[in-house]
SETOR-864742 format. One record per residue (C-alpha): residue in three letters; z, y, x. Coordinates in steps of 0.5 Angstrom, whole numbers, plus 500, padded with zeros to 3 digits. Layout:
% SETOR-864742
["ALA",[Z,Y,X]]
...
***
This chain:
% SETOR-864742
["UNK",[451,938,346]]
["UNK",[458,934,344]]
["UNK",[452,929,339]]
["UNK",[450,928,346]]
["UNK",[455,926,349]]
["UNK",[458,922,345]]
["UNK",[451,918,344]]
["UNK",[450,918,351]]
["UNK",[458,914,351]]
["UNK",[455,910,346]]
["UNK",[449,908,349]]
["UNK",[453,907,357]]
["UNK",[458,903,353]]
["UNK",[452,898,349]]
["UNK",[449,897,357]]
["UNK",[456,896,360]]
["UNK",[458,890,354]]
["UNK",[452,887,354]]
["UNK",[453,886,361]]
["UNK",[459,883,362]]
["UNK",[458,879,356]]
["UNK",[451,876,359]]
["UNK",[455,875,365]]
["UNK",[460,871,362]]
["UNK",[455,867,359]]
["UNK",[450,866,364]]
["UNK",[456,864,369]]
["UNK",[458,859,365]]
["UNK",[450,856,365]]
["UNK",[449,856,372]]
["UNK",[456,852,373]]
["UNK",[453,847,370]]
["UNK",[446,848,374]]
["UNK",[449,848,380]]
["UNK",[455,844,380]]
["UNK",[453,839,375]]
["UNK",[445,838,374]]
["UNK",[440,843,374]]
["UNK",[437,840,368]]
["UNK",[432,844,362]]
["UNK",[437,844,358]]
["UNK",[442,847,361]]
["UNK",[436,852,364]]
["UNK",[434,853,357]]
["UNK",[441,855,355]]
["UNK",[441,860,361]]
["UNK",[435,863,358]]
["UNK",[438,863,351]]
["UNK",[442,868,354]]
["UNK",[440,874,354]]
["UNK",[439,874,347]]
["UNK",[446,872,344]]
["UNK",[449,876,349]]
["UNK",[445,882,345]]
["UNK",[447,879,339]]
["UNK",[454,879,341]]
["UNK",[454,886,343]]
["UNK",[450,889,338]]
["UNK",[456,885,332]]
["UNK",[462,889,336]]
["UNK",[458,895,336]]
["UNK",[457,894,328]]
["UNK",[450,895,329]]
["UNK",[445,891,325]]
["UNK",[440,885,329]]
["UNK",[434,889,325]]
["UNK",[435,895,331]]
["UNK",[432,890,336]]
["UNK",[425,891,335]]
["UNK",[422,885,330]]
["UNK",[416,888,328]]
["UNK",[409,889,331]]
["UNK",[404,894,328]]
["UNK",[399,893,333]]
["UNK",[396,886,335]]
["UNK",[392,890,341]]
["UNK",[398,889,345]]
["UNK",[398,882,344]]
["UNK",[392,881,347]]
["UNK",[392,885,353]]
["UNK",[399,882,354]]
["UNK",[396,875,354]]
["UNK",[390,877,359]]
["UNK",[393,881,364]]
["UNK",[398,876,367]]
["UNK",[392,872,367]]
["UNK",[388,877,371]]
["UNK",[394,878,377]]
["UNK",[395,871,378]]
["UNK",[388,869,378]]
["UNK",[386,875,383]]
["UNK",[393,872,387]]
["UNK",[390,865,386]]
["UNK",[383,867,389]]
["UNK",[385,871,395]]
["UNK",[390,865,397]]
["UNK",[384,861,397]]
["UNK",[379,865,400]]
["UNK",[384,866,406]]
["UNK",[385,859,407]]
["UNK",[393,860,404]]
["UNK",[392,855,400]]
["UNK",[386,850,398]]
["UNK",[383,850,390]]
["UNK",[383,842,387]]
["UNK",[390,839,389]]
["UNK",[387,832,387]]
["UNK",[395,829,386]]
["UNK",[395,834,381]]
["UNK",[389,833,377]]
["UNK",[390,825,376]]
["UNK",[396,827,373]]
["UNK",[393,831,368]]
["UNK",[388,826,367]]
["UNK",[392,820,366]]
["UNK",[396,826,362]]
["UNK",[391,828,358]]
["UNK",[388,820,357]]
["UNK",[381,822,360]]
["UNK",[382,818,366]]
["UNK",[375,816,369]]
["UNK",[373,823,366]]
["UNK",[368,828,370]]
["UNK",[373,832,374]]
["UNK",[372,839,371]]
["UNK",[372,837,364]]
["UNK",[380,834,366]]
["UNK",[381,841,369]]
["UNK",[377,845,363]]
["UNK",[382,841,358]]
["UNK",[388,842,361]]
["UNK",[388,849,362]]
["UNK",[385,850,355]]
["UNK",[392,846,352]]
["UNK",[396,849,357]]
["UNK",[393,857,356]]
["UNK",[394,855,348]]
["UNK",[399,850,347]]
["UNK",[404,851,353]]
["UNK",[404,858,352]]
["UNK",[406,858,344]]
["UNK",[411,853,346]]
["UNK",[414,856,352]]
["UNK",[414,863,348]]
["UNK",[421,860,345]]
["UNK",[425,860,352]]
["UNK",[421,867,353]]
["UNK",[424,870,347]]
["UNK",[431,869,349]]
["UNK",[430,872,354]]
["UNK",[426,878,351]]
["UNK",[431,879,346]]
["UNK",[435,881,351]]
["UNK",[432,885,356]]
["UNK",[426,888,353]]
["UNK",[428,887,345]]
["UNK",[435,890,347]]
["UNK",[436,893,355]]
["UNK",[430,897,355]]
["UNK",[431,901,349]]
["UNK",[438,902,350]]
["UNK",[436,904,357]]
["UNK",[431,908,354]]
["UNK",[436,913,351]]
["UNK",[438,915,357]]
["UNK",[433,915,363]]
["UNK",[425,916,364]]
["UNK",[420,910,364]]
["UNK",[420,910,371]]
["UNK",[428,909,372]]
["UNK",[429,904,366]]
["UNK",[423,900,368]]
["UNK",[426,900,376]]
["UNK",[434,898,373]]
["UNK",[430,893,368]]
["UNK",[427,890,373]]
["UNK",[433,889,378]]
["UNK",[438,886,374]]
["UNK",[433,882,370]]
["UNK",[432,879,378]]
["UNK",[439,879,380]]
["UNK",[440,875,375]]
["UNK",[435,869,377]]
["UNK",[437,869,384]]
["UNK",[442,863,383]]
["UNK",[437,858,381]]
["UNK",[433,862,387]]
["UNK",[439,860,392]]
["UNK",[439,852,390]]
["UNK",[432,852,391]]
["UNK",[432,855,398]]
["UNK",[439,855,401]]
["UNK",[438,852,408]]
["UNK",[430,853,408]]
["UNK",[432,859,412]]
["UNK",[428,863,408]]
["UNK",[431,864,403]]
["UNK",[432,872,403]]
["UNK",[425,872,404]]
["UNK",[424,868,397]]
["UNK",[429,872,394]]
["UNK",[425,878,396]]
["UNK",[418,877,394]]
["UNK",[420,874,388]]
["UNK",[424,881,387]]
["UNK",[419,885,388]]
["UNK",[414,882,383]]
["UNK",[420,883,377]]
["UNK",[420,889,378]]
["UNK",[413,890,379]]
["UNK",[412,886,372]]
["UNK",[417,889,369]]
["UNK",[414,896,370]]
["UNK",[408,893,366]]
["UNK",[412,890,360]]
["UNK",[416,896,359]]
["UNK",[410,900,358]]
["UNK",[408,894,352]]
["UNK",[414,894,350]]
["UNK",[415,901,348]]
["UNK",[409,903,347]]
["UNK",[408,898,341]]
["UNK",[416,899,339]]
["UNK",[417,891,340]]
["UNK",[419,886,344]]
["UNK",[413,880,341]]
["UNK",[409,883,347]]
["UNK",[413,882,353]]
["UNK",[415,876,350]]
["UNK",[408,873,350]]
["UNK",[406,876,357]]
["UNK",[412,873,360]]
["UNK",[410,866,357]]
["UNK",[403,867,360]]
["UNK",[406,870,367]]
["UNK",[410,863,367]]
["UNK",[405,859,365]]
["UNK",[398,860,369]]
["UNK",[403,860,375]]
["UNK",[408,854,374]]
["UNK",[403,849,371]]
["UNK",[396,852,372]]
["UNK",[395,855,379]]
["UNK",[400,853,383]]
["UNK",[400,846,382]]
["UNK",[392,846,383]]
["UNK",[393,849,389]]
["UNK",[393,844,395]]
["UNK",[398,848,400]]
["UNK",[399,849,408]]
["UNK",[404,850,412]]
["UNK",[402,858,411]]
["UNK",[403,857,404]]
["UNK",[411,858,403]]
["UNK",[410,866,405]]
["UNK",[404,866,399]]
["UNK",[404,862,394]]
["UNK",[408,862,387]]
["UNK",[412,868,384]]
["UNK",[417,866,391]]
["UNK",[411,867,396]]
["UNK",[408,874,397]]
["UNK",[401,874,394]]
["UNK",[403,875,386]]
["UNK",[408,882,389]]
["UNK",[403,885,392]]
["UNK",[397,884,386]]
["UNK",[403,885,381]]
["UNK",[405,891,385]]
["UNK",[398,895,385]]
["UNK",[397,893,378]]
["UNK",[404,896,376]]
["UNK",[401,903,379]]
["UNK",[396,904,375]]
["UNK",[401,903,369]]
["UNK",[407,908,372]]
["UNK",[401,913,373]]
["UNK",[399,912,366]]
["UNK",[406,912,363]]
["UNK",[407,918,367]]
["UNK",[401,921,364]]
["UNK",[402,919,357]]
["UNK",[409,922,358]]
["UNK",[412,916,356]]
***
């Protein structure tokens, strides 16, 4: 009993110091994003955080970098890890057009692609069809390397430590909420004074947690953190570069379209389910 305790202790103060060290280090990037200049890079330093406040926490500790979970056994969890953000984001994207919260072909955003691409002139659906190849394949490699310092932190880090002490549902749940409070800054610059900003702030938190729901099950079931950090790059990808741009948008489309509008939550809630159901199956 008195083993527990005191690796119960150990694992409450892991979670407490990489917390507070993450905030430190998060509040000083998003000084620089909100009072300076919202730019990538300072972006890019905010998303490495994560991963460098575990690394600090783990060498106060005295615990090796090699207890985070580098390794993967099992390339399945890869894949399904890539396909199914793409399959609740494309489900969400179908059900805006078809109710006419949006509209498929934003032609603004095909000739960019196309003048990006090189194809101008090209037939319409091969600009399309190539860019979305590129982006499915190279923007999801590239975009892995700002992922993963945030996938360090939260699922290669936070989730097993959490894990240690609490059930699937519960550390799922935490995950998600701190892992989405920690995003309401850049929410706030984007919708201070829309009047919608609790709105956004909302959906876009629902959908965190729905998610997180599903890459903590990959997470612990493959005992690594290389899934959530692929899933991550793709969930970001299909719905910041692919879907969202080639949707045409109206007047009802703030309240659904993107990770801050309604329709990708609730899909992403329902697909979340079945992997809280399953977890509870598996006794995970």
């Amino acid at each position: 009993m008195t083993r527990s305790i005191k690796a119960n202790h150990q694992t409450w103060k892991a979670i407490v110091l990489f917390l507070g060290i993450l905030t430190i280090l998060s509040s000083i990037c998003y000084y620089a994003i909100l009072k300076l200049n919202p730019t990538s890079i300072y972006i890019g330093a905010l998303m490495m955080c994560p991963a460098i406040a575990s690394f600090i926490t783990l060498k106060i500790l005295k615990r090796s970098i090699t207890s985070i979970p580098w390794s993967l056994k099992n390339i399945k969890y890869l894949k399904l890890s890539y396909l199914l953000p793409i399959g609740y984001i494309t489900i969400s994207y179908i059900f805006i057009w078809m109710f006419g919260l949006g509209n498929l072909g934003n032609q603004n955003t095909i000739t960019e692609w196309s003048q990006e691409l090189g194809l101008t002139g090209f037939n319409t659906s091969l600009t399309i069809l190539a860019m979305i190849l590129l982006l499915a394949i190279v923007g999801v490699v590239k975009n892995i390397g700002s992922t993963l310092g945030e996938e360090i932190g939260w699922r290669g880090f936070f989730v097993f430590e959490l894990r240690k002490i609490l059930p699937f549902g519960s550390t799922s749940i935490i995950s998600g909420l701190i892992w989405s409070i920690w995003h309401w800054p850049i929410i706030w610059l984007m919708y201070n004074g829309s009047g919608q900003l609790i709105f956004h702030i909302t959906a876009f938190t629902i959908m965190i947690v729905a998610i997180s729901v599903i890459m903590t099950y990959y997470t612990i079931k493959s005992n690594s953190l290389w899934p959530a950090a692929l899933f991550h790059s793709v969930h970001n990808i299909f719905i910041q570069k692919v879907f969202t741009p080639i949707t045409t948008t109206n007047k009802a489309s703030t309240f659904w379209v993107d990770e801050y509008g309604m329709m990708i939550p609730i899909v992403a809630s329902i697909f979340a389910i079945v992997f809280w159901r399953k977890a509870r199956k598996e006794h995970l």
